[in-house]
C-alpha positions in Angstrom: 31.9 -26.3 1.0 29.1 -24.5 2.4 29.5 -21.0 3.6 29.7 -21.0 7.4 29.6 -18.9 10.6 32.1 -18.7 13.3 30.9 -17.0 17.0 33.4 -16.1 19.3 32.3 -15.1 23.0 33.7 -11.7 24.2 33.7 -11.5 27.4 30.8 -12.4 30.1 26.9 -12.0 30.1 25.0 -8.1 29.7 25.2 -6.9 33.4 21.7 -6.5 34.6 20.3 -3.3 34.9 20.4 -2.2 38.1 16.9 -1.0 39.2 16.1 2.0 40.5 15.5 2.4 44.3 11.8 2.4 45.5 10.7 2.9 48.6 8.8 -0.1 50.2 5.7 1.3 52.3 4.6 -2.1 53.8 6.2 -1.3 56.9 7.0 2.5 57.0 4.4 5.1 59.0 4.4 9.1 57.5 2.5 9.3 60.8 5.4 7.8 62.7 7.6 10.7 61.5 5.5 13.6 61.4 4.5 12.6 65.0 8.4 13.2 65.8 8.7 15.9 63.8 5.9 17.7 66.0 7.4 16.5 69.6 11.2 17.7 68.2 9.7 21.1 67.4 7.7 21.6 70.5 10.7 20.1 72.3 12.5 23.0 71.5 9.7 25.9 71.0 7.6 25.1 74.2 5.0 27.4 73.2 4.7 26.7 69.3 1.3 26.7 68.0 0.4 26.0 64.5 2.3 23.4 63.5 1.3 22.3 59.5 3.6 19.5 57.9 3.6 19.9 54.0 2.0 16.6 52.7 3.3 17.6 49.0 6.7 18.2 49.9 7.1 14.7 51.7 9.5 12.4 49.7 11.3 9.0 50.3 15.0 8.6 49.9 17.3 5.6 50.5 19.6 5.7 53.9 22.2 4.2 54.9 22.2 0.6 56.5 19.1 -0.2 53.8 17.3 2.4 55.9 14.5 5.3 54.4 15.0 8.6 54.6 11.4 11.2 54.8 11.9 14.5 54.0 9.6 17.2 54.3 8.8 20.7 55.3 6.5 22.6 57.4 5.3 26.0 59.4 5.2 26.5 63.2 4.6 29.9 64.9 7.4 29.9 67.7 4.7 31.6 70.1 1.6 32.3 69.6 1.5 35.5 67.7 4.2 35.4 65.9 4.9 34.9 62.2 5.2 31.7 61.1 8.5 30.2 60.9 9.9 27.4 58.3 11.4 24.1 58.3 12.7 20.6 56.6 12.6 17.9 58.5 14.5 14.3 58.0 13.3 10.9 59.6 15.4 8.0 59.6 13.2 4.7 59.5 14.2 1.2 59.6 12.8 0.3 56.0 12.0 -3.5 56.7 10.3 -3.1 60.8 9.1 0.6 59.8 11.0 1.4 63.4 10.8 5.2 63.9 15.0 6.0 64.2 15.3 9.3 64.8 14.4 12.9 63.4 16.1 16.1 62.9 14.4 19.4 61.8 16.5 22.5 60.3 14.9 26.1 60.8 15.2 28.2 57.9 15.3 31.7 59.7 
């Protein structure tokens, strides 16, 4: 008798590897948020003057409902004359219309 092999199956398929989350840009507008970012701080600091939005620090992060988180930081002087204050921001933007959903920026002193 010739030798011979026996499989067995042990249990279901490999799971897929779950891919890592990417933002998808098609839709979404940096511009969008850092224009909100801009009317929430003069909204609170009528007379802020030199307002400067970190391009390097921006970064995309999943939210909740599928939406897209865009955090960044930035400078404003409160008044004019005074020493430059610092911030993060957070937009929330509907990932698949790009739909600007809301902003909130934290002071750091």
């Amino acid at each position: 008798e010739p030798p011979g092999v026996i499989f067995k199956e042990v249990g279901g398929p490999a799971p897929a590897a779950e891919k890592p989350w990417q933002a998808d840009l098609t839709n979404l507008s940096p511009e969008a948020c850092e224009a909100a970012v801009a009317g929430a701080v003069t909204d609170k600091y009528s007379r802020a003057v030199n307002l400067v939005l970190s391009s390097t620090s921006r970064q995309l992060k999943p939210g909740p409902k599928g939406h897209t988180y865009m955090h960044g930081q930035g400078t404003a002087q409160k008044a004019s004359g005074m020493r430059p204050s610092a911030f993060t921001y957070r937009c929330e933007l509907n990932t698949a219309s790009g739909k600007f959903l809301g902003v909130q920026v934290d002071w750091l002193d």
